[in-house]
C-alpha angles and dihedrals in degrees: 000000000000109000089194151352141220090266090050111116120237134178117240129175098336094323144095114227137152112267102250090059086055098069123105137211101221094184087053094047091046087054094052090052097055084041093052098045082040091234124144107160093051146128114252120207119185120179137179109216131180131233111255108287126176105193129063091248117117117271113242099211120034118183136216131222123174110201127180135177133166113272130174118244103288105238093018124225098310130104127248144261108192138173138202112256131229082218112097125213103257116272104267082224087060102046144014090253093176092069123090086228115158097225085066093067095062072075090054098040092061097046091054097048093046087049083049095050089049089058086259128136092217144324147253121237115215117198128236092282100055091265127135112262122173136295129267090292114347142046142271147245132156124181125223117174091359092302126118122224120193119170115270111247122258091089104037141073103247099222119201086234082061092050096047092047088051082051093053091039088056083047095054098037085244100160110235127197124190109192136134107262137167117255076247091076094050106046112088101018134131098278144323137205134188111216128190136125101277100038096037103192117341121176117227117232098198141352104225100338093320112119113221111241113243127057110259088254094054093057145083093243092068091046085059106039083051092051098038083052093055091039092056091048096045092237082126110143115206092202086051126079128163122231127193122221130211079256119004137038108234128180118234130167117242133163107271123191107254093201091076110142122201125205 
């Protein structure tokens, strides 16, 4: 059953208007913005957000604004000294943890600011099961023998930064595992790197104290922050791929798909 078509008549923002001219084009919209507050390197915010309701029943309108303003990279160009939280991820039977919902961050605010207080850049969320989840707010990969592990979904938030640095890594042949594994197995490995759309790609210095092996230029995790960096500002070469060495990342060129899509 169709509970509507594109004649029915809805009611948006204070109108009356047939559905299909209700529809809104949310990359165009994003675009104005930036045009209008004449941005282009920016961060972009868009929330839905509910009228006032006090009862638990479902709201029946919800609203949309996109906002965007110039910030600085989050945690800068520095790498990071992180530590494993005694905050835990929320229970996936407790919330819908998937979802990018502002009430979940009150989670990663206290983890942060208890990984601060401890002399500490950030932290590292576990899940209910002892797993590596995801940072404060962004995801995870660490390298070991030239393959990348990221927890596997069911307790993270799978960020759109995660699933564009799975897409380079497929470019560029880069083996990815997802998979549940202990902060054990994280801690001294070759590299690591925390992703989301705030922090890009940001390289981790230690894991609790435990420095990771290689230096930040010799690891997957710089081949993809460069190339993530040239992807977001559209400066992407399609003759140019970056190619990381047993020792060394060296730029060669190689012949790269230019029907890459990123979500």
């Amino acid at each position: 059953m169709n509970y509507y078509n594109d004649n029915t008549i809805v009611y948006l923002d204070g109108q009356f208007v047939k559905a299909r001219d209700a529809k809104v084009d949310l990359i165009e919209a994003t675009y104005e913005v930036l045009r209008q507050n004449n941005l282009q390197n920016a961060y972009i915010r868009p929330l839905v957000y509910c009228p006032a309701n006090m009862s638990f029943n479902k709201n029946t309108e919800s609203h949309l604004i996109i906002a965007v303003w110039e910030m600085p990279l989050f945690f800068g160009d520095k790498l990071l000294k992180v530590m494993t939280s005694s905050f835990e991820r929320p229970n996936p039977k407790a919330f819908k943890i998937h979802a990018k919902a502002t009430g979940h961050y009150v989670n990663s605010i206290l983890a942060s600011q208890e990984a601060k207080a401890s002399g500490y850049d950030e932290a590292l969320l576990l899940d209910i099961n002892g797993n590596v989840a995801e940072g404060t707010g962004a995801n995870v990969f660490f390298e070991k023998n030239k393959v990348l592990y990221t927890p596997a979904k069911g307790n993270i938030l799978p960020g759109i930064t995660r699933a564009t640095v799975i897409e380079i890594c497929s470019e560029f042949n880069i083996p990815v595992v997802e998979k549940f594994f202990k902060p054990e197995e994280m801690r001294g490995a070759d590299s690591c790197f925390y992703c989301g759309t705030a922090a890009e790609i940001v390289g981790l210095e230690s894991l609790d104290d435990v420095p990771f092996k290689l230096k930040w230029e010799d690891s997957w995790g710089y081949v993809i922050q460069q190339a993530y960096k040239n992807l977001i500002r559209e400066k992407n070469d399609a003759d140019i791929n970056f190619v990381a060495q047993a020792s060394s990342v060296e730029l060669l060129k190689v012949q790269v798909s230019d029907t890459t899509e990123v979500e």
